[in-house]
N, C-alpha and C positions, 0 to 999 in steps of 0.2 A: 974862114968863118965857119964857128960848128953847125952843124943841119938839126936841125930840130924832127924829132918821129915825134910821130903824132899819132895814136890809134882812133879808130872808129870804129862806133859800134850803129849797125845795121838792122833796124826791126822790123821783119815786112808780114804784110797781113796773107793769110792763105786765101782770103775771098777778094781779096783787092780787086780793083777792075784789070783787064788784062795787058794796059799801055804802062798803067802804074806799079803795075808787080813786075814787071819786067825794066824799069827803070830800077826799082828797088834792088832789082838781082843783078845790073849790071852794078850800081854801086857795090853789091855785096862782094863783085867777084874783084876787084880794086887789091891794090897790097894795103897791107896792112887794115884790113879792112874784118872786124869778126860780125858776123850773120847768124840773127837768130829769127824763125820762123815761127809766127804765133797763128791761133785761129779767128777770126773776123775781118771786118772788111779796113778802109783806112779812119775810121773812129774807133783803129781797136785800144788805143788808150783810154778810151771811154767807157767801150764793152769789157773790156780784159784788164784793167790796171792792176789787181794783182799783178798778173802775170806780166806787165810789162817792166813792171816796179820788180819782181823776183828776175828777171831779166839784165836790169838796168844797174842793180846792186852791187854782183858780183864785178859786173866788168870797172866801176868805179872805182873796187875795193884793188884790184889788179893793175888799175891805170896808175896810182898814185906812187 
């Protein structure tokens, strides 16, 4: 049977609280796993959506 990959992408908040930023890093640190670090806390899709969206873009454009 073929195995399927599968990438993930990782967006963790630099103010997040300190049990949830460290969940977030261990998924980061996963195979196949890419991490990107932004500023705010865990509503940073809220505060930051540019930047979550200029984030979010690239790795779709690369997943396909």
């Amino acid at each position: 049977m073929p195995h399927l990959i599968i990438l993930i992408l990782v967006i963790t908040a630099d103010q997040a609280p300190p049990k949830s930023k460290a969940e977030m890093e261990a998924l980061a640190d996963l195979p196949r796993v890419e991490a990107h670090s932004l500023p705010g806390t865990l509503g940073l899709y809220e505060e930051f959506a540019p930047d979550v969206a200029a984030s979010i873009l690239p790795f779709l454009t690369r997943s396909q």
